[in-house]
Structure formats: C-alpha cells, structure tokens
BAFI-3210 file (N, C-alpha, C; in Angstrom, 3 decimals, decimal comma, padded with zeros to 6 digits):
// residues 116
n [1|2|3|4|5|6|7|8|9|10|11|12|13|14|15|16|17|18|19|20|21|22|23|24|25|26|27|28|29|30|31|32|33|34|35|36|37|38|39|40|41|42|43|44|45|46|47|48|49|50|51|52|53|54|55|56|57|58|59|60|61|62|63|64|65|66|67|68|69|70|71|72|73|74|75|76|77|78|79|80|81|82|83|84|85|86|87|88|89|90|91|92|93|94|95|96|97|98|99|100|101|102|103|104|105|106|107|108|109|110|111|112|113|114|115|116]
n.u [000,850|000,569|000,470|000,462|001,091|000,169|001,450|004,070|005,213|007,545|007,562|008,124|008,919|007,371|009,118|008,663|007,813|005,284|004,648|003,227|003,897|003,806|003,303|004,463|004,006|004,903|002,565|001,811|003,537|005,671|007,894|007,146|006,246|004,078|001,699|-000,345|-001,384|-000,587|-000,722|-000,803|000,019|-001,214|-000,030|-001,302|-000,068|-001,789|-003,107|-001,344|-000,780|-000,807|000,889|-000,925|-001,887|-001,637|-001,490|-000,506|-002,043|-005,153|-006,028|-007,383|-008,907|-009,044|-010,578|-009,171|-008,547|-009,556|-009,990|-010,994|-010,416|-010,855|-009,280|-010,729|-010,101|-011,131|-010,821|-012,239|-013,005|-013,943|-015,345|-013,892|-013,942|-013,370|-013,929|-014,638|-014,798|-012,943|-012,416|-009,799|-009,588|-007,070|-005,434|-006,886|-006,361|-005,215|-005,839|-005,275|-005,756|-005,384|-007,546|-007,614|-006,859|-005,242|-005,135|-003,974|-004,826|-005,405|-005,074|-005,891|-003,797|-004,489|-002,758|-001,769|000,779|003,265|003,139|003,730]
n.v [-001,181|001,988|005,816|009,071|012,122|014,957|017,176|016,480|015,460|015,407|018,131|018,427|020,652|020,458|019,838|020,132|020,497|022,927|023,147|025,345|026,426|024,190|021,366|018,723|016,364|012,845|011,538|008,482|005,516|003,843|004,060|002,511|000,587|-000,157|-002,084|-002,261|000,688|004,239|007,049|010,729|014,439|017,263|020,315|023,340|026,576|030,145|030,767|028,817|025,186|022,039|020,632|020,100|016,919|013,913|010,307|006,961|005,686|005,080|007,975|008,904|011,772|013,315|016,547|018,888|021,406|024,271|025,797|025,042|024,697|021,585|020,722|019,339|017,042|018,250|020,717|022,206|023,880|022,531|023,364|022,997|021,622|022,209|019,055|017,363|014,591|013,283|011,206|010,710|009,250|006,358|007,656|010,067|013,392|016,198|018,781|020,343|023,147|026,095|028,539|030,541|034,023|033,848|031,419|028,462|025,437|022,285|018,453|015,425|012,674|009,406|007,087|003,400|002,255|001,866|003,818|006,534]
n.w [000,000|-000,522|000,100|-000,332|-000,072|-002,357|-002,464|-001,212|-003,672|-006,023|-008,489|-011,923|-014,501|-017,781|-020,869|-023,991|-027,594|-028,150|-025,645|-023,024|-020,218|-018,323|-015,644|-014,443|-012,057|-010,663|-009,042|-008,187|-009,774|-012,487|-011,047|-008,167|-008,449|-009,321|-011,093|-013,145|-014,151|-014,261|-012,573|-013,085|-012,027|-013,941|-014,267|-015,048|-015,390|-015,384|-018,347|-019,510|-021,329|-022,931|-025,231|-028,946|-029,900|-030,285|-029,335|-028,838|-026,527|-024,474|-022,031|-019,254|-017,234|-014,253|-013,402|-011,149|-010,153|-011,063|-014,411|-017,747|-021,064|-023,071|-026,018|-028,566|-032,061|-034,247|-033,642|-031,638|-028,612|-025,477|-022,693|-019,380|-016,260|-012,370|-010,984|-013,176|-015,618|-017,361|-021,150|-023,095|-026,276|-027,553|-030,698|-030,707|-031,286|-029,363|-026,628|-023,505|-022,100|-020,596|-019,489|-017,439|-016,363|-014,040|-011,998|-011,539|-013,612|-012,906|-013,478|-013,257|-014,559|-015,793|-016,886|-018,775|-017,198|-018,994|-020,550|-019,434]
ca.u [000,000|001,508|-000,307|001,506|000,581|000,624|002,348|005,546|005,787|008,577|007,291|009,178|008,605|007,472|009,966|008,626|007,391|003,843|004,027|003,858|003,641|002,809|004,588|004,019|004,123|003,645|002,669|001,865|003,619|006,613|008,457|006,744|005,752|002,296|001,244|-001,107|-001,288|000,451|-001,034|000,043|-000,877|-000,719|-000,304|-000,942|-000,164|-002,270|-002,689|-000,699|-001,625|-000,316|000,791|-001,986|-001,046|-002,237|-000,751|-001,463|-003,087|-005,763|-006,038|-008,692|-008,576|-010,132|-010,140|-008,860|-009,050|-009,427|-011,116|-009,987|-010,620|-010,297|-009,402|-010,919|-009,219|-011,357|-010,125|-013,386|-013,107|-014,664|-015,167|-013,830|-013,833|-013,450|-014,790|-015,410|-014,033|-012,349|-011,476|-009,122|-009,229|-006,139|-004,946|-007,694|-005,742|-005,984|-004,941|-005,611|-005,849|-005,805|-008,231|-007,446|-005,354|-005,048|-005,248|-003,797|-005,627|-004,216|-005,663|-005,542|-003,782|-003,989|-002,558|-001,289|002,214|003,938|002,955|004,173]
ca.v [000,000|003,385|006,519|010,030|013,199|015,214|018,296|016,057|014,596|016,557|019,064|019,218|021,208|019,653|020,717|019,710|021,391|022,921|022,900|026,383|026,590|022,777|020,810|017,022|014,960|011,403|010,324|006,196|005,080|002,565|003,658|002,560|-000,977|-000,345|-003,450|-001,924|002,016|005,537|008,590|011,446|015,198|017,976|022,014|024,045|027,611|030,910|031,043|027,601|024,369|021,322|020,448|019,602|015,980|012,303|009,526|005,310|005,206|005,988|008,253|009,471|012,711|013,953|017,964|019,031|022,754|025,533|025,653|025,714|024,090|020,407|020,846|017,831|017,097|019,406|022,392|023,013|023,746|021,935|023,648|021,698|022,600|021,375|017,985|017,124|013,854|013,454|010,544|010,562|007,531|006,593|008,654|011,335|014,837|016,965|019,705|020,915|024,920|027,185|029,542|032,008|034,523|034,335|030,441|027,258|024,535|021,273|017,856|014,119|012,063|008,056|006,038|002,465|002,241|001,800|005,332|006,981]
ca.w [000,000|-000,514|000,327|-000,735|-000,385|-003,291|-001,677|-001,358|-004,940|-006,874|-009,650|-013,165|-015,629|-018,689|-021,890|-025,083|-028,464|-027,987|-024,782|-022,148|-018,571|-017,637|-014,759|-013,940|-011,134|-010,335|-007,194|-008,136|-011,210|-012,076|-010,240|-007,278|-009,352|-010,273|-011,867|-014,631|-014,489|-013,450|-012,121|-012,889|-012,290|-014,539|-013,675|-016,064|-014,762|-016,224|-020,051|-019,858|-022,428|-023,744|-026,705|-029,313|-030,018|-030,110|-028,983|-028,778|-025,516|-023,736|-020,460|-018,237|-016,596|-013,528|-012,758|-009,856|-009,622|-011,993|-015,411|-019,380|-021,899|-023,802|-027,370|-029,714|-033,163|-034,949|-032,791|-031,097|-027,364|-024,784|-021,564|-018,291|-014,637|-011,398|-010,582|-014,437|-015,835|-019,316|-021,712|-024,129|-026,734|-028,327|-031,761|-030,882|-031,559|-028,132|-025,868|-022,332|-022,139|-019,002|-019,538|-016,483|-016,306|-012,363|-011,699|-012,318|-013,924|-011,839|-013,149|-012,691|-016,143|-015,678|-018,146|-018,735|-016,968|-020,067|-021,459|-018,406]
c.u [000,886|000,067|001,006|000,715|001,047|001,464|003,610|006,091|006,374|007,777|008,301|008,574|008,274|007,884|009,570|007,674|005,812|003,524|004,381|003,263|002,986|003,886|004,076|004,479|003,604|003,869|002,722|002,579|004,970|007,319|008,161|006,305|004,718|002,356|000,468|-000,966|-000,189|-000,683|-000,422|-000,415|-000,126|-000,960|-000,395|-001,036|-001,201|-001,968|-001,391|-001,976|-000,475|000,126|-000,456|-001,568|-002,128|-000,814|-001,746|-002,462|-004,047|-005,634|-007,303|-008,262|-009,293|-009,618|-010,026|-009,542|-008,951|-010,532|-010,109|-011,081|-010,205|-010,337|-009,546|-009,893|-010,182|-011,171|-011,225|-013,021|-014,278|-014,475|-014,891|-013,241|-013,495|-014,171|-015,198|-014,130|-013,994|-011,685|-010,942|-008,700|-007,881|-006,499|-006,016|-006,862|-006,335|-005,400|-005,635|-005,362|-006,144|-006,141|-008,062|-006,090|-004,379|-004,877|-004,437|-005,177|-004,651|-005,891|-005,076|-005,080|-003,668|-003,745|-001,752|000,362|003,169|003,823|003,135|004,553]
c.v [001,231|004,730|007,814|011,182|014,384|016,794|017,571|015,151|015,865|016,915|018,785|019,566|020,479|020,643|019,522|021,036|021,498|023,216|024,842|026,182|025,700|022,238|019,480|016,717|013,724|010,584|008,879|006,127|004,008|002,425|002,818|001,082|-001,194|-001,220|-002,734|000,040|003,082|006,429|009,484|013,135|016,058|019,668|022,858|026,001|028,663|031,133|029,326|026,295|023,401|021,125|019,953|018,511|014,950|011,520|008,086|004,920|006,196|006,915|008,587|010,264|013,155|015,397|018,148|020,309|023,205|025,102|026,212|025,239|022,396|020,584|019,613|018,176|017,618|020,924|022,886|022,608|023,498|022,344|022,574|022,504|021,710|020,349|017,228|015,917|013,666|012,124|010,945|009,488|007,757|007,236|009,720|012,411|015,629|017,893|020,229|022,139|025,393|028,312|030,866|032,414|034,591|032,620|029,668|026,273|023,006|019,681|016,563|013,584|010,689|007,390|004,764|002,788|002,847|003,014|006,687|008,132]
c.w [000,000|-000,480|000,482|-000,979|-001,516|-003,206|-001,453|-002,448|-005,613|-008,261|-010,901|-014,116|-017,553|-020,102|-022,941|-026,075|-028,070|-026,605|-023,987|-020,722|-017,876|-017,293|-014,624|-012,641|-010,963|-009,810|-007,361|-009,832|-011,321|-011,557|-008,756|-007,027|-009,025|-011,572|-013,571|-014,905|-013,301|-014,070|-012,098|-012,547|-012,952|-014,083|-014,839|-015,601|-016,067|-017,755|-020,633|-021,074|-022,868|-025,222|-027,325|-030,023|-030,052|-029,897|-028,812|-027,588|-025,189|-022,079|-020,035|-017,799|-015,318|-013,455|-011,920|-009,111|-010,906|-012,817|-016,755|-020,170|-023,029|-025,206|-028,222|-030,920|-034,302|-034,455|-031,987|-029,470|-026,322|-023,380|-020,077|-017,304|-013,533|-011,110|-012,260|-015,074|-017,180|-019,926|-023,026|-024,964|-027,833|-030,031|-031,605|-029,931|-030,214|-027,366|-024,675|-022,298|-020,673|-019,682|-018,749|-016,462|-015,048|-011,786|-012,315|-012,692|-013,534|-012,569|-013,103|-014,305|-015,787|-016,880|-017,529|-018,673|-017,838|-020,890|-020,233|-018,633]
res [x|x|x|x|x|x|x|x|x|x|x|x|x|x|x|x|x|x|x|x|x|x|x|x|x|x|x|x|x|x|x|x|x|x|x|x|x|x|x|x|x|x|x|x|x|x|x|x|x|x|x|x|x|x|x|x|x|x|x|x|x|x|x|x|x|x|x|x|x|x|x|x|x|x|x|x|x|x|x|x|x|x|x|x|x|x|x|x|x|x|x|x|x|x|x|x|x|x|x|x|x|x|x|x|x|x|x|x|x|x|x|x|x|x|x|x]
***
C-alpha cells in the first residue's frame, strides 16, 4: 500500500514542443511498481496548455481545480472545470488549455504504466 501526499511529490517542468507553462508529477507510477497504471498530475499555470497531439493510448482525466478548456481534433473547445471527468481515446488529436489569467488549472492524467 503506498499513500503520498501530493504536496511532497517533486514538480518538473514539462519541456517539449507545444508545450507552455505545464509541470508534472507522479505520485503512483513505475516507479513505485504499479502493476497496470500511473497517475500522474498535470499544472498548467495561467494562459498555460499542452501540446496539441495524439498519442497510442488511452487516459482518463479527472479535474482538480481551476477551469480551461479540452481541445478535440477538430479544434473546437470543450469547456472543463473542477470535478469534471475526461477521456481521451487513443490517436484522438488533443490539448488541455488554461483559460485564467489568475489560476492554475491542476488535473488528474492516468494512463497504462507503459505510457508513463
């Protein structure tokens, strides 16, 4: 059993193309030897956003705090807030958006281990 509060899992900055003002952490994942999945969370500070991307797996998202937007792969934004849960099926094109200029947008990403 492991139990970790997410106030003492290390922050890093995530550096790739597309991407501005989003940090990761992740509290359960292989390292930890989770059998099937990893948790991870994402920060996306004010006016922050992912890259707009696909990839082979799926995730699930829960929201934590804040509010943005989910971008589908026709570009149309999909409002998402606190408490609001999100899948993402593999190769569908997507992007997480922080809408405020004053907030983070903080949410939950689970995927299969192996896409970590």
């Amino acid at each position: 059993m492991i139990i970790r509060p997410l106030s003492k899992v290390p922050s890093a900055r995530v550096e790739m193309e597309g991407v501005k003002g989003a940090f990761r952490q992740v509290p359960i994942g292989r390292a930890e030897g989770t059998p099937h999945f990893s948790v991870r969370v994402f920060t996306l500070e004010p006016a922050g956003h992912t890259p707009y991307h696909a990839h082979e797996s799926e995730h699930v998202n829960y929201i934590i705090s804040g509010s943005g937007f989910l971008v589908d792969e026709k570009g149309n934004e999909h409002p998402i807030t606190r408490g609001d849960f999100c899948l993402v099926s593999p190769w569908e094109k997507h992007q997480f958006k922080n809408d405020s200029p004053e907030h983070d947008l903080v949410f939950i990403c689970a995927v299969m281990k192996e896409f970590e």
